[in-house]
N, CA and C of each residue as an Amber inpcrd file, in Angstrom:
protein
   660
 116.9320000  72.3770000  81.6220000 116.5030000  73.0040000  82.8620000
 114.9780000  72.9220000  82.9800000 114.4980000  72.4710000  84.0430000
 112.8890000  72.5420000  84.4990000 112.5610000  73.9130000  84.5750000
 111.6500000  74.0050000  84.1110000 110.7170000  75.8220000  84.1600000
 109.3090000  75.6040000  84.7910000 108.8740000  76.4720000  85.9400000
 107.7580000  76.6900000  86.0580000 107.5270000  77.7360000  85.8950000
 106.4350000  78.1900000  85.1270000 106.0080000  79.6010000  85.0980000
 104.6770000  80.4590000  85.7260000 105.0530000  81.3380000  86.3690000
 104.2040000  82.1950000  87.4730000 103.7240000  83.2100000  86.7760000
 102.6710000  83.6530000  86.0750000 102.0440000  84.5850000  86.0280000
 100.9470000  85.1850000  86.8140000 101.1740000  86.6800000  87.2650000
 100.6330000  87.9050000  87.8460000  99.2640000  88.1960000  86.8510000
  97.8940000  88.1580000  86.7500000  97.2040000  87.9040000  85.7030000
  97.0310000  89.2150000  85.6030000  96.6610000  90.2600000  86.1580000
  96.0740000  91.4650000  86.4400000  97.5000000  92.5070000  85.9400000
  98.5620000  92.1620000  86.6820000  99.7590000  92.7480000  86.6950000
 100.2850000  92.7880000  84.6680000  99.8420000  91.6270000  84.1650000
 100.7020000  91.4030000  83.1800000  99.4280000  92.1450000  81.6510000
  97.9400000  91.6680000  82.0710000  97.0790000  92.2710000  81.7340000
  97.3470000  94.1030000  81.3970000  97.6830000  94.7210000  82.7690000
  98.0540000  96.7060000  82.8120000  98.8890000  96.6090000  81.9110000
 100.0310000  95.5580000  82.2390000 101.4810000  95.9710000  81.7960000
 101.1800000  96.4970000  80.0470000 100.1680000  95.2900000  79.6410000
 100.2500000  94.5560000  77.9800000  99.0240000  95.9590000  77.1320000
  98.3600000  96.0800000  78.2190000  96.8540000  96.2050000  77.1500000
  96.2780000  98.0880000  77.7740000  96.9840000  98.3130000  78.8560000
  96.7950000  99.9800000  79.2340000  97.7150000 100.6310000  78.7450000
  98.0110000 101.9030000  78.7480000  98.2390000 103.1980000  78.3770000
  98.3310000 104.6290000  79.2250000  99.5440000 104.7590000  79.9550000
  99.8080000 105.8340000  80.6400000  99.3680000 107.0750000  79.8190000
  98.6640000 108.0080000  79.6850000  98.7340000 108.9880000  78.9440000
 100.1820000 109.9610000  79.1190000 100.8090000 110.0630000  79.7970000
 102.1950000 110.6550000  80.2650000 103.3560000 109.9320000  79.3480000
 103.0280000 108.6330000  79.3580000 104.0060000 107.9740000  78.8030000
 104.4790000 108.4210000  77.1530000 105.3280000 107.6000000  76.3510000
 106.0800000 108.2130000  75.5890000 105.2970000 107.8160000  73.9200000
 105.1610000 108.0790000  73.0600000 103.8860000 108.0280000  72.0800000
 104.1840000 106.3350000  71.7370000 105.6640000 105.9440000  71.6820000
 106.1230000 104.8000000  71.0340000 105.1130000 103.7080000  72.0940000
 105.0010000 103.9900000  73.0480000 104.6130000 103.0710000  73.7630000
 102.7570000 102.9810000  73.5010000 102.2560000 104.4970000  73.3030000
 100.7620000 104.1600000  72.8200000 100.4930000 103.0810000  71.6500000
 101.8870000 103.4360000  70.8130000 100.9710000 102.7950000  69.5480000
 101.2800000 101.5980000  70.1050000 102.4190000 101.0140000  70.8260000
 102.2450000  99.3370000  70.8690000 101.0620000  99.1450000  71.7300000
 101.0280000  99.9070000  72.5920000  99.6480000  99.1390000  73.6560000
  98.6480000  98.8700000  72.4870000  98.4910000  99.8790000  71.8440000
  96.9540000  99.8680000  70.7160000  97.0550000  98.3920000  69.9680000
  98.7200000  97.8660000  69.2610000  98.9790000  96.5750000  68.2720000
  98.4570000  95.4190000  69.6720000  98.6500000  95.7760000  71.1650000
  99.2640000  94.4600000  71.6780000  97.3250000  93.9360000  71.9480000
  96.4990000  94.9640000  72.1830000  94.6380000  95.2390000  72.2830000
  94.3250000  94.0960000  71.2070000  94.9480000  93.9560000  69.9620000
  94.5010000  93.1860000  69.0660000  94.8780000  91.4920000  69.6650000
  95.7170000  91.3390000  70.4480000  96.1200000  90.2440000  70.7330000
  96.0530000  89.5090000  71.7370000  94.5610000  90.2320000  72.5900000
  94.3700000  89.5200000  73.9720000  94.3990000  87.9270000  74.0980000
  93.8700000  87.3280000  73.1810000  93.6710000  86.0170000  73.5460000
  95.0270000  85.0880000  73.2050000  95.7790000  85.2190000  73.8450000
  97.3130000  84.7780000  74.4370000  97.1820000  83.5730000  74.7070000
  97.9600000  82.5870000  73.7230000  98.4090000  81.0890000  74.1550000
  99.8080000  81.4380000  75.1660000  99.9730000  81.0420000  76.6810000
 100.8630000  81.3690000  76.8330000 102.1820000  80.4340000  77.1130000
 101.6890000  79.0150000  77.0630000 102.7010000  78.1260000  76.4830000
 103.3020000  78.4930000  75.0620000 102.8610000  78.9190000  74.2370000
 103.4390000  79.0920000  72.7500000 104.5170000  80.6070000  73.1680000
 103.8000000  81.1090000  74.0250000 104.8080000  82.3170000  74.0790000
 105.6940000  82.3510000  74.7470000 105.6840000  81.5550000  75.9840000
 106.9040000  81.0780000  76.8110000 107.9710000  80.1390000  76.0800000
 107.6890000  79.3310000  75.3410000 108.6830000  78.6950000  74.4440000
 109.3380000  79.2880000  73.5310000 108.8190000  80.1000000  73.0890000
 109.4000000  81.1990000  72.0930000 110.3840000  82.1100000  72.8190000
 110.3620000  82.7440000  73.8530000 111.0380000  83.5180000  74.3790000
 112.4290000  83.1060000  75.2330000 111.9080000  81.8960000  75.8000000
 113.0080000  80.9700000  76.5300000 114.0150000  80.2110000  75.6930000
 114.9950000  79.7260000  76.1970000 115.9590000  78.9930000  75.5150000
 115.6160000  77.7500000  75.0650000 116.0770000  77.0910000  73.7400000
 115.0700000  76.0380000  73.6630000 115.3870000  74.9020000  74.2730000
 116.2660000  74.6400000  75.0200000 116.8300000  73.1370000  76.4540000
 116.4120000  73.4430000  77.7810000 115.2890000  74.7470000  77.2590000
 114.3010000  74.6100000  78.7490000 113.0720000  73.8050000  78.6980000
 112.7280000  73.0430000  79.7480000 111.7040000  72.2250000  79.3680000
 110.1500000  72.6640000  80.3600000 109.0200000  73.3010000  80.1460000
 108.3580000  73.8900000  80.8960000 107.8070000  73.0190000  81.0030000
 107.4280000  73.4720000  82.4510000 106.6420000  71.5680000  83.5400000
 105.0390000  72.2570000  83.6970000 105.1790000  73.0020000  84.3100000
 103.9900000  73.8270000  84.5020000 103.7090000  74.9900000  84.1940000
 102.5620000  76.1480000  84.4120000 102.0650000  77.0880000  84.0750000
 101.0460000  77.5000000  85.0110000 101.2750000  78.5360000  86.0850000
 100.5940000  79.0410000  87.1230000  99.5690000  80.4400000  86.9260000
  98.6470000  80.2370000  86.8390000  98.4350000  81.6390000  86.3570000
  97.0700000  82.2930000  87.5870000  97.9740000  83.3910000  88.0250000
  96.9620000  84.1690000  88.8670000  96.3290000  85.3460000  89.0470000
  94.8270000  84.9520000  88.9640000  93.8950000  86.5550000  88.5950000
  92.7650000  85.8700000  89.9590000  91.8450000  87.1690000  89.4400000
  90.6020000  86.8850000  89.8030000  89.2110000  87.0010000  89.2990000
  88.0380000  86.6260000  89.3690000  87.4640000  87.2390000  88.7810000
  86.6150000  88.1700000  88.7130000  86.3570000  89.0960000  87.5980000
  86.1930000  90.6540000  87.9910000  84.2650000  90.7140000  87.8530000
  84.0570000  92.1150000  88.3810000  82.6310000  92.3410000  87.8300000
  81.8560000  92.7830000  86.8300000  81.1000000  92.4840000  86.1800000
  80.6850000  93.3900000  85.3140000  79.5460000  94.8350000  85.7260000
  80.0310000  95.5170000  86.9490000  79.5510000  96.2060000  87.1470000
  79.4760000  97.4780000  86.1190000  80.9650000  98.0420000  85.3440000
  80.5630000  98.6710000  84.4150000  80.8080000  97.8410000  83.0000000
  80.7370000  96.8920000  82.8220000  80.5430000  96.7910000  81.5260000
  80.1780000  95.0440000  81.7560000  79.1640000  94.5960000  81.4270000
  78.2810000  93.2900000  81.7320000  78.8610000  92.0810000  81.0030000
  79.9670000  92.3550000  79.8340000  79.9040000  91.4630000  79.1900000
  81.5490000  91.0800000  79.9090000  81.6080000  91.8310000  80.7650000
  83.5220000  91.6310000  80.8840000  84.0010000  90.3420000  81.3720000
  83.1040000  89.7950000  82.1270000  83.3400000  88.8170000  83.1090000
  83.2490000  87.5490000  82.0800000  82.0650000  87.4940000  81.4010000
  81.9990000  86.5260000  79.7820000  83.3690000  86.1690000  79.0460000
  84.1330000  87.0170000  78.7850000  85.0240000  87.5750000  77.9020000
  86.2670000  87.0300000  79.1410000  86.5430000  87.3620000  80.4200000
  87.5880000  86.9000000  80.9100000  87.5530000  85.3190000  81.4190000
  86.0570000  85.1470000  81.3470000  85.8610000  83.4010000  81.4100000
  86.0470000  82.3430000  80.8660000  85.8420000  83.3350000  79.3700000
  85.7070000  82.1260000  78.1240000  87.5300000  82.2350000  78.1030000
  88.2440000  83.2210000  78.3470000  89.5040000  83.0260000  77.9010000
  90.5580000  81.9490000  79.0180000  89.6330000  82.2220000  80.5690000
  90.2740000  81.1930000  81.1310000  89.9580000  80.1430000  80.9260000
  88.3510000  79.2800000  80.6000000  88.4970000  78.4470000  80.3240000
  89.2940000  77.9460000  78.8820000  89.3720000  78.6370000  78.3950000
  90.2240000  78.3160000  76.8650000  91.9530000  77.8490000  77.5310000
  92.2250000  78.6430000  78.2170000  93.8850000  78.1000000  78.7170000
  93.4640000  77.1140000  79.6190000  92.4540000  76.3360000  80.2930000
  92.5400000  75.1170000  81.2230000  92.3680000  74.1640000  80.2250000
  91.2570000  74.4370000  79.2180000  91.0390000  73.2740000  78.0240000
  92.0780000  73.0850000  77.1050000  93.0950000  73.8490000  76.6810000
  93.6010000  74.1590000  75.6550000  94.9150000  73.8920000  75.6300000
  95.5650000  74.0820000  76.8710000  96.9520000  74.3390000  77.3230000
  96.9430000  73.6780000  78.9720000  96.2070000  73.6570000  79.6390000
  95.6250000  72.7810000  80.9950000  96.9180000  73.3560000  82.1640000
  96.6140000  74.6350000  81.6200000  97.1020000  75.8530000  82.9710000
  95.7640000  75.7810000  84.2700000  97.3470000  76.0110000  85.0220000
  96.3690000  75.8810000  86.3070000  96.1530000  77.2990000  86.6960000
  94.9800000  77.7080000  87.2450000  94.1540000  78.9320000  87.7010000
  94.2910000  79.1120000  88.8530000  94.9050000  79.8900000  89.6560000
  94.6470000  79.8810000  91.2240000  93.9040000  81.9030000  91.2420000
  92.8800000  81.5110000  91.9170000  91.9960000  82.8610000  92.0890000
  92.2150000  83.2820000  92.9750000  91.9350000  85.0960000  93.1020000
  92.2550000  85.8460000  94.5630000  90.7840000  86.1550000  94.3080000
  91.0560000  87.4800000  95.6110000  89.4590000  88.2730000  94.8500000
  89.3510000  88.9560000  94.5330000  88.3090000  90.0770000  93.8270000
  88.1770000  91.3730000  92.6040000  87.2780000  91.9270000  93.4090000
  87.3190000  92.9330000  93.6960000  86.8880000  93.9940000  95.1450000
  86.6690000  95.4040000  94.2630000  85.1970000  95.7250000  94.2460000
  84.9690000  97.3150000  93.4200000  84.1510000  98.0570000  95.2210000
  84.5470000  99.1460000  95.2810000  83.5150000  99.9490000  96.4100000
  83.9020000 101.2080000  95.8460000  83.1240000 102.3030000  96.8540000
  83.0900000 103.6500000  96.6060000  84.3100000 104.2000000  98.1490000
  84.7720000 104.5190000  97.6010000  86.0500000 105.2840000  98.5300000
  85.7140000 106.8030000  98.3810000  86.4060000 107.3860000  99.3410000
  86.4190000 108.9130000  99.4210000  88.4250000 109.0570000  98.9670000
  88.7320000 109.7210000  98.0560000  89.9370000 109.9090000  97.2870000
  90.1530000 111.4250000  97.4340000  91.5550000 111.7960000  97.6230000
  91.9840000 113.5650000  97.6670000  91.9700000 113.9160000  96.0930000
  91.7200000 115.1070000  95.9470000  92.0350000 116.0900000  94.5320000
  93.5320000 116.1380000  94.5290000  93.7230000 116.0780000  93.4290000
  95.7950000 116.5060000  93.5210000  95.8100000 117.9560000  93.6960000
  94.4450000 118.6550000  93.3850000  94.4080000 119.9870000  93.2880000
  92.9710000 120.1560000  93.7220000  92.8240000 120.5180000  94.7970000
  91.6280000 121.2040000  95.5760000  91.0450000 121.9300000  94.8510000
  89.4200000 121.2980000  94.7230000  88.9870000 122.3630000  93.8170000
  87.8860000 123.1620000  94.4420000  87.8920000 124.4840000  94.5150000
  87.3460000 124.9860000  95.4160000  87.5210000 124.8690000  96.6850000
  86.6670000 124.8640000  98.0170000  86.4470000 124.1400000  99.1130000
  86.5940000 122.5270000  99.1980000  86.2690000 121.9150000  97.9550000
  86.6080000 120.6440000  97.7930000  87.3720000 119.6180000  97.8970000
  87.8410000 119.0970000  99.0110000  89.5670000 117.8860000  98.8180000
  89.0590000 117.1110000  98.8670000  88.0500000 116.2050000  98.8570000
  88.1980000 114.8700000  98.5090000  86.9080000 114.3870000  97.5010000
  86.7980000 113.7150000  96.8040000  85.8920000 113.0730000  95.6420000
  85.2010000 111.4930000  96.1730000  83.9630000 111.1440000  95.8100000
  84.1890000 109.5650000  96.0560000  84.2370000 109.1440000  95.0030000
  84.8680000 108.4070000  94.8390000  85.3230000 107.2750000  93.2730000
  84.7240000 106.0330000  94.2000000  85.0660000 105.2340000  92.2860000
  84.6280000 103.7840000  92.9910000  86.1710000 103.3920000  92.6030000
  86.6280000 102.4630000  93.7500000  88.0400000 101.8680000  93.3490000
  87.7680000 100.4720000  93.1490000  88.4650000  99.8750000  92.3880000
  88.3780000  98.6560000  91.9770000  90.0600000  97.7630000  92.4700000
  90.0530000  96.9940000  92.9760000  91.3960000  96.4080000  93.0660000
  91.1610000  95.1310000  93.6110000  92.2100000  94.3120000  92.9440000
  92.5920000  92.6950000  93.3220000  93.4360000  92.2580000  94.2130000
  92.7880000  91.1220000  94.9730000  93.9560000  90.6590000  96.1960000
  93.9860000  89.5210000  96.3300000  95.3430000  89.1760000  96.5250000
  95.3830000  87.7170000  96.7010000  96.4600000  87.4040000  95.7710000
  96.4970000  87.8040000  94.5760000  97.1250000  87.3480000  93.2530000
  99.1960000  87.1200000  93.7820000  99.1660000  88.1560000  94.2620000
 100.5950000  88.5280000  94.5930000 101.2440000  87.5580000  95.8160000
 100.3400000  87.0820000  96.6280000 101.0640000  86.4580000  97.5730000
 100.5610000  85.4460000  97.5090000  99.3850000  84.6150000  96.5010000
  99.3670000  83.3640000  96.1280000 100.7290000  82.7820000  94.5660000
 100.9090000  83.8820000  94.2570000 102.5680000  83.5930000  93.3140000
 103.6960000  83.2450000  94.2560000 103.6430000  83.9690000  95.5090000
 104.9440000  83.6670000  96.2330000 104.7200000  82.6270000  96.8690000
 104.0410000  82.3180000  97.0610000 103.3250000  80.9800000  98.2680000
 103.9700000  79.8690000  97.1150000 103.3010000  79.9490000  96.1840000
 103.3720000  78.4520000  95.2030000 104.6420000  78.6650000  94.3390000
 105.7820000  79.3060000  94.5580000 106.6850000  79.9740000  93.8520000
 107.6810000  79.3180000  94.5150000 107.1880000  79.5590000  96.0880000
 108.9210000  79.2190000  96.9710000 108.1900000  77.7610000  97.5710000
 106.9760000  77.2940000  97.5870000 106.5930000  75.7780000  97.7200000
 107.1920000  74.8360000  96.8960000 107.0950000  75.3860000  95.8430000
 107.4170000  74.2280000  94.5710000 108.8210000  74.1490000  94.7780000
 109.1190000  75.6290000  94.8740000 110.6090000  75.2470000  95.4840000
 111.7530000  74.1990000  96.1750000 110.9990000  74.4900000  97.4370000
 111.1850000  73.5510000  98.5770000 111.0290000  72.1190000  98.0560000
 109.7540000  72.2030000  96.9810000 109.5360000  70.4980000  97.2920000
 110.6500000  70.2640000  95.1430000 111.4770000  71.0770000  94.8890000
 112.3450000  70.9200000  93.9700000 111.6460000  70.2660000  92.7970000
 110.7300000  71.4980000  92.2310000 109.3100000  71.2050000  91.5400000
 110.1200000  71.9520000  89.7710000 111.4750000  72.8460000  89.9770000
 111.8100000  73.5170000  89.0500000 113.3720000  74.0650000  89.0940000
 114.0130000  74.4140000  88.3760000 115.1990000  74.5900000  88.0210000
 115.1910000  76.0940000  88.0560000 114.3430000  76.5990000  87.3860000
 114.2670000  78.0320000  86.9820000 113.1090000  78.3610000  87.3680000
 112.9310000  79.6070000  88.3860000 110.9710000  80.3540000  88.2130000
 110.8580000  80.9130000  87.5550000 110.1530000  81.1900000  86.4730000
 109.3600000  82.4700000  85.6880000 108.6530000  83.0610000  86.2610000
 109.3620000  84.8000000  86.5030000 108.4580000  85.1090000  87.1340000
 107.7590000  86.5210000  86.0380000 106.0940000  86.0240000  85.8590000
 105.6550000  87.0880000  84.8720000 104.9780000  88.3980000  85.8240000
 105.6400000  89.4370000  86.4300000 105.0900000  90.6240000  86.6800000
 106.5520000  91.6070000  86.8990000 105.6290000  92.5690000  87.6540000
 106.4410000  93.9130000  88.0930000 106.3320000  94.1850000  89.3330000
 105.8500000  93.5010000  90.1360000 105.2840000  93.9110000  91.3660000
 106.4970000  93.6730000  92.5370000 107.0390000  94.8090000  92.7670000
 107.8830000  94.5910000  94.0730000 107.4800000  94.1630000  95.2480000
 106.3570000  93.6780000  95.5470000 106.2690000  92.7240000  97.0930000
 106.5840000  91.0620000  96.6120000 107.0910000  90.8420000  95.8800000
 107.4110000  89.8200000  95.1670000 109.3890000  89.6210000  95.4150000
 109.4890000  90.4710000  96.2480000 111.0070000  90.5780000  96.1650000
 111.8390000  89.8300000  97.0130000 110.7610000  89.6440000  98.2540000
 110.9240000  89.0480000  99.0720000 111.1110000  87.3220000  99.1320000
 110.2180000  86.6240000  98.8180000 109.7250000  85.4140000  97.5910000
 111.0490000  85.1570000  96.7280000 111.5420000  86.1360000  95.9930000
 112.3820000  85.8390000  95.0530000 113.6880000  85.6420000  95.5920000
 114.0520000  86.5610000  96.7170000 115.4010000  86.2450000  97.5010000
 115.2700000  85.1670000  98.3990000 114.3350000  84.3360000  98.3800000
 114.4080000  83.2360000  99.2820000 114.8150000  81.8810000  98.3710000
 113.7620000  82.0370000  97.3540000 114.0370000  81.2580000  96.1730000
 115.6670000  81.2890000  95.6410000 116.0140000  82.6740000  95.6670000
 117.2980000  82.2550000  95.0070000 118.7030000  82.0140000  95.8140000
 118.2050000  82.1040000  97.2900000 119.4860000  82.7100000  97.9420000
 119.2530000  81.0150000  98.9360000 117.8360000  80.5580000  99.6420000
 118.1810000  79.5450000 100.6340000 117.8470000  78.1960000  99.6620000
 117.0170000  78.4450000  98.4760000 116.8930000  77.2780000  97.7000000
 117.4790000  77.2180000  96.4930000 118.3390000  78.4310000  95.8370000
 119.3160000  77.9160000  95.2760000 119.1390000  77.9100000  94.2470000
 117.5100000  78.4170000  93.7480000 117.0770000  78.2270000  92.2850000
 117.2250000  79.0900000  91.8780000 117.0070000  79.5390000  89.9850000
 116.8630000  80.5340000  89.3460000 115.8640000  81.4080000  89.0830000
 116.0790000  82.4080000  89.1370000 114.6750000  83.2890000  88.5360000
 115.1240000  83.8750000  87.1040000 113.7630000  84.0110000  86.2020000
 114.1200000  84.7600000  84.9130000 112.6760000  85.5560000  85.2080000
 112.8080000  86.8030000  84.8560000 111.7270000  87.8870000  85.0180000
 111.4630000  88.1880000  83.5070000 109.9850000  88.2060000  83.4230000
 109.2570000  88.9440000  82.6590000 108.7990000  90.0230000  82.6600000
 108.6460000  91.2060000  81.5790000 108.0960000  91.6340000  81.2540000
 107.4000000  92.5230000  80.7860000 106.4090000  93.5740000  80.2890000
 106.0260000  93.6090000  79.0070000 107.1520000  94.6160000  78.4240000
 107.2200000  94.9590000  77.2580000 108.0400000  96.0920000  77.0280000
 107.4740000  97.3970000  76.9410000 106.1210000  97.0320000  77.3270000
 105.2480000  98.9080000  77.0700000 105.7130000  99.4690000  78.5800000
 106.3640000  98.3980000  79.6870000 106.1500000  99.1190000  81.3500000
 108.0560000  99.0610000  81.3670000 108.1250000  99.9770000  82.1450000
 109.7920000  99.8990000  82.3830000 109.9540000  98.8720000  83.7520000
 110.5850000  98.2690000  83.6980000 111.0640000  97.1320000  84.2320000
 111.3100000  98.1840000  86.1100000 110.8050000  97.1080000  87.1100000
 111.1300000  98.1090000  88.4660000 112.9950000  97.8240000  88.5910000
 112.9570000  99.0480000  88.7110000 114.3000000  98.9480000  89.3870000
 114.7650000  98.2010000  90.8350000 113.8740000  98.1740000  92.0890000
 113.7170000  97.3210000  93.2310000 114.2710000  95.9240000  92.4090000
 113.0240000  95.4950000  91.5240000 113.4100000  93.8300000  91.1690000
 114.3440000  93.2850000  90.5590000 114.7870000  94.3930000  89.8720000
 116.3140000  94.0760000  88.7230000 116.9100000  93.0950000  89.3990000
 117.7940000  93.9780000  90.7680000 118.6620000  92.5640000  90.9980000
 118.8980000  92.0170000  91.9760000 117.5000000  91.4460000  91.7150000
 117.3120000  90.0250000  92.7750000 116.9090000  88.4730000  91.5230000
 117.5490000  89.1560000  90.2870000 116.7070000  88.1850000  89.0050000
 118.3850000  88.2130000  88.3400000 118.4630000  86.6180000  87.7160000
 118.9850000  86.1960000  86.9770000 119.3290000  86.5730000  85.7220000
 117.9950000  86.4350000  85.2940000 118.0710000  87.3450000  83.7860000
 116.8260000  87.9520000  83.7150000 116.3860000  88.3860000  82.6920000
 115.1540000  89.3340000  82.5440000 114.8630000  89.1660000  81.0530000
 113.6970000  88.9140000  80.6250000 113.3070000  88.9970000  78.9910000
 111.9160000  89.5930000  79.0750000 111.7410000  90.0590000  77.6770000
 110.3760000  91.6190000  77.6220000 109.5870000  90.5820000  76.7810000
 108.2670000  90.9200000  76.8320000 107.0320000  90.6430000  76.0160000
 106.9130000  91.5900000  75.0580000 107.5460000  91.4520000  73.4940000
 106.6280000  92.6300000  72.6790000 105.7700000  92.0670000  71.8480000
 105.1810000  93.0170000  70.7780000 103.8950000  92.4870000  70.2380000
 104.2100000  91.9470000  69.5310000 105.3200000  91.9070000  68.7720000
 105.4490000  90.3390000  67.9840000 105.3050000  89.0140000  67.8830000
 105.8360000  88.6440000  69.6380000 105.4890000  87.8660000  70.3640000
 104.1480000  87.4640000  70.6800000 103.4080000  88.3490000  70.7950000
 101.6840000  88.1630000  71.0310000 101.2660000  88.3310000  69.8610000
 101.2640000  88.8680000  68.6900000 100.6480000  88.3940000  67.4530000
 101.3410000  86.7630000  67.0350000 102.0010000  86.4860000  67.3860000
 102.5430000  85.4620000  66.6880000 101.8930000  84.0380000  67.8950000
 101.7410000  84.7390000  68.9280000 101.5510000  83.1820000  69.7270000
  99.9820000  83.4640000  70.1900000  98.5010000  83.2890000  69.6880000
  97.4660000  83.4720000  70.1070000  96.8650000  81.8250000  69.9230000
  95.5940000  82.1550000  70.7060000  94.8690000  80.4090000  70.8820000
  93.9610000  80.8860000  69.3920000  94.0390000  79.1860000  69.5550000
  92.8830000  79.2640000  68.5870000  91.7810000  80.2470000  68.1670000
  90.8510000  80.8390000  66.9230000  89.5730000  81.2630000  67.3920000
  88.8820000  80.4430000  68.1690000  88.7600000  79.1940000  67.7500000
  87.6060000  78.4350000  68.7570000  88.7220000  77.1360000  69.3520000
  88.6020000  76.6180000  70.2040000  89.1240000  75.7200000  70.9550000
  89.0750000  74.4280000  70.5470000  89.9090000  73.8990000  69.7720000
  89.0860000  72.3770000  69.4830000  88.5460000  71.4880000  70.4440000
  87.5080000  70.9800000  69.9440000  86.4990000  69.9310000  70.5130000
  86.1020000  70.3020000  71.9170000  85.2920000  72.0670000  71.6290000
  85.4440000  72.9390000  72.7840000  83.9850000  73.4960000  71.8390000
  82.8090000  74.2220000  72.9730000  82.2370000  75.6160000  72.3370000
  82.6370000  76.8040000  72.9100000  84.2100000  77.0220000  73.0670000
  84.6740000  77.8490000  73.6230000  85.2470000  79.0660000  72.0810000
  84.8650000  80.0620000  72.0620000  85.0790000  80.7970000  71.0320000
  85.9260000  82.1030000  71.4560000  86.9940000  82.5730000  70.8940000
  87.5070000  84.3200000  71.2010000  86.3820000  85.0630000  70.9700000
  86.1160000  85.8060000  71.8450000  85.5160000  87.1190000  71.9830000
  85.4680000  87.7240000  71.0790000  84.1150000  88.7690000  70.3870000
  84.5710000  89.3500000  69.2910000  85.4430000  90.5410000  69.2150000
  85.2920000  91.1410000  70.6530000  85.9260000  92.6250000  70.6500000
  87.1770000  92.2260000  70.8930000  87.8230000  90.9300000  70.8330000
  89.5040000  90.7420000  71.1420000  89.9990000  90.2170000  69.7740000
């Protein structure tokens, strides 16, 4: 079976490497093991997880890039790792954009006279409906057998019932095992397989890139 695989960069990033404080302790300590394992080969990890008479054609991967408004070195650190998967593995990058401003936000609890705060919000766009665009294209032009699709994001649901219902193809959903899988996406997907940290300790890039001065980060 042909595989293309769609990764959500931002989406799969929360899923792998944050920490609900609400959530359940089992899940802190993996977020903390999975922190050690940012720099993700993700051809090595898609082969591992998939059946092995799947044959992966491509590798889509969509983020954007962020600011280092609070922390200067961040943007360094998410550069060197994309260029490491174009040199390394020769994944293709499709970018949205990374948007920080100051918003006015409600208190969940009024404090004082007080209901609203300004925060700065940070959020990405683009990522989600450049996956569906090149998801149900490749489609059409019968680019894959099976989509991989790596997120959680239910506006993606739409995309996926077109794919599977007027073109006929498969979907297999990813993903991580620290996030509970949406219930919306369950079943509009074929099958479903989880990312745990075994998987990401076991499938990382190189420290340095061969015949590259591309190096892992030290804090990853």
């Amino acid at each position: 079976m042909r595989v293309n695989i769609y990764i959500d960069g931002f989406n799969l990033y929360y899923g792998l490497y944050t920490y609900n404080p609400k959530g359940p302790d089992w899940v802190k300590k993996e977020v903390s093991n999975n922190r050690k394992c940012k720099w993700l080969d993700f051809l090595a990890l898609f082969t591992e997880i998939l059946p092995d008479d799947n044959k992966i054609q491509v590798i889509k991967y969509f983020t954007a890039f962020v600011n280092g408004q609070r922390d200067p070195s961040k943007p360094i650190r998410q550069q060197a790792y994309i260029h490491a998967l174009q040199q390394y593995r020769d994944i293709e990058v499709i970018l949205g954009q990374f948007k920080s401003g100051a918003v006015n936000m409600p208190y969940e609890t009024p404090i004082g006279g007080d209901r609203y705060a300004k925060v700065i919000k940070t959020e990405e766009k683009g990522s989600d409906v450049n996956l569906a665009v090149n998801m149900v294209n490749d489609g059409w032009q019968d680019k894959y057998d099976i989509a991989v699709v790596c997120s959680n994001d239910t506006d993606l649901i739409e995309a996926i019932k077109i794919v599977r219902t007027d073109i006929c193809k498969k979907i297999c959903w990813v993903t991580p095992s620290t996030v509970y899988p949406s219930k919306e996406l369950a079943p509009h997907v074929d099958f479903h397989r989880k990312i745990q940290y075994k998987h990401l300790k076991k499938n990382q890039l190189p420290e340095t890139i061969p015949g590259t001065k591309i190096v892992k980060p030290v804090v990853w």
